[in-house]
C-alpha positions as CSV (number, residue, x, y, z in Angstrom):
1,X,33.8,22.4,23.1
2,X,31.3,19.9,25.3
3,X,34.2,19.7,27.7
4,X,34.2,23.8,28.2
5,X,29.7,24.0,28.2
6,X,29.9,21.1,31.0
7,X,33.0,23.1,33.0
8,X,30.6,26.0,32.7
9,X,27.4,24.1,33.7
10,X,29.4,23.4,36.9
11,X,31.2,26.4,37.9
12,X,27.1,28.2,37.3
13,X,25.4,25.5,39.3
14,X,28.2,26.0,42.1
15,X,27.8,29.8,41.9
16,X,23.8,29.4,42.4
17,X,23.9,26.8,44.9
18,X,27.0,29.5,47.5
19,X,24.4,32.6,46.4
20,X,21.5,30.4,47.7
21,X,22.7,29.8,50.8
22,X,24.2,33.0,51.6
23,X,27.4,31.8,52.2
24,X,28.7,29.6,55.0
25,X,31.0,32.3,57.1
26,X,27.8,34.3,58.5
27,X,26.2,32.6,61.1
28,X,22.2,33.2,61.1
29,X,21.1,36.3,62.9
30,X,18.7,34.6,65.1
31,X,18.4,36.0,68.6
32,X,20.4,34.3,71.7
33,X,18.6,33.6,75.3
34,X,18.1,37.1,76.7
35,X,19.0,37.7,80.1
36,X,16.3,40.9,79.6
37,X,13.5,39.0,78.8
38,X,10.5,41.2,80.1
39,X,12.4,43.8,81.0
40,X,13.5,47.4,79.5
41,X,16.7,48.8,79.7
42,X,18.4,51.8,79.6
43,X,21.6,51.7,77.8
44,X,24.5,54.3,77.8
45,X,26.9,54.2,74.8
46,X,31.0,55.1,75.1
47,X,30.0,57.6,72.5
48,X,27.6,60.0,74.8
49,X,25.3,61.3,71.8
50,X,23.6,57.8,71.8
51,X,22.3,55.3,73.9
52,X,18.4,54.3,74.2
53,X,15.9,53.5,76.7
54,X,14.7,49.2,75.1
55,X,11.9,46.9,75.6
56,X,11.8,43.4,74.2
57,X,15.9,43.2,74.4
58,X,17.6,40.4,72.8
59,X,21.3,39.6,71.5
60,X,21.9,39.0,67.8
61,X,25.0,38.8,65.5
62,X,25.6,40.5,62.4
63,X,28.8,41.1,60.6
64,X,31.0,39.1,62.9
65,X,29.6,41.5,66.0
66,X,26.9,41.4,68.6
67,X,24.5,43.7,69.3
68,X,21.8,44.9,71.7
69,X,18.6,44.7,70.0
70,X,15.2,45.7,70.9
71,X,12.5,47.7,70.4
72,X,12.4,51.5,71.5
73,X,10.2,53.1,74.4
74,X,9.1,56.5,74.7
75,X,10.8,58.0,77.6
76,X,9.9,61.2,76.7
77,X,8.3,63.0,73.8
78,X,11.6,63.5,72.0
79,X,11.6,59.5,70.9
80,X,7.8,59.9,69.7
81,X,9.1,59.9,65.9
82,X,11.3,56.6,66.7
83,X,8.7,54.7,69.3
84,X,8.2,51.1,68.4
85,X,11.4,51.2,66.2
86,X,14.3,48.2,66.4
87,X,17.3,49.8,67.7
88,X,20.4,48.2,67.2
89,X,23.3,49.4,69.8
90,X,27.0,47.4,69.4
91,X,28.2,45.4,72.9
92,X,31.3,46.7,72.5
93,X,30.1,50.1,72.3
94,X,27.9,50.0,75.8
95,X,29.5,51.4,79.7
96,X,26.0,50.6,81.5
97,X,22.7,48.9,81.5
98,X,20.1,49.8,83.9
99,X,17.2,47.4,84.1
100,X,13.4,48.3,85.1
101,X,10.4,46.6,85.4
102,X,8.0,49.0,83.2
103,X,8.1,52.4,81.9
104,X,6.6,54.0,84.8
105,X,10.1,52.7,86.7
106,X,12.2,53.8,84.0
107,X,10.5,57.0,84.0
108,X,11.2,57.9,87.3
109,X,14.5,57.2,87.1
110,X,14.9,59.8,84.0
111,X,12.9,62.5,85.3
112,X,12.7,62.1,88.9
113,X,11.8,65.6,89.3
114,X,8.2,64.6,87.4
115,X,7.6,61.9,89.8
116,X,8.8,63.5,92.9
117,X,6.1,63.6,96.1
118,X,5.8,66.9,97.9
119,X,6.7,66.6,101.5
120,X,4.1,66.3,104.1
């Protein structure tokens, strides 16, 4: 009887101890070095109803994958409702990312039409 309370005093203390620590398979989802430090981005997706236009872009892990994360810009007043919000888009899922200085650059570039000079 003491023998099975100690073999169950163990087996809880080990349970505690893996649930504490989250488990030792998942790495940490801290960010990487981000090659778009200061920049935005705007990201096209294999799947064309997604994408996003980023600021504050880093890499993190989750689930054994990596993905694009940052914070998104308002390109136009459709993204008003999701401005500010982390966006998480999978590297495996992205064809292209264009890189601007600002907002007023990555404007241009999505409505060149708006920021178009008359001719002289």
């Amino acid at each position: 009887m003491k023998a099975t309370i100690s073999l169950a005093g163990v087996v809880l203390f080990c349970l505690f101890t893996v649930a504490r620590s989250g488990g030792a398979d998942e790495p940490e989802n801290k960010p990487t070095s981000s090659p778009f430090a200061g920049k935005m981005v705007m990201i096209s997706v294999k799947d064309q109803s997604a994408g996003g236009c980023l600021e504050k872009v880093e890499v993190r892990r989750l689930g054994g994958r990596e993905f694009l994360v940052g914070n998104v810009v308002p390109v136009d007043p459709s993204y008003s409702a999701i401005s500010g919000k982390k966006q998480w888009i999978a590297l495996d899922a992205i064809l292209t990312i264009y890189e601007f200085k600002d907002l007023a650059e990555m404007k241009s570039v999505y409505y060149p039409e708006k920021t178009q000079r008359p001719p002289k």
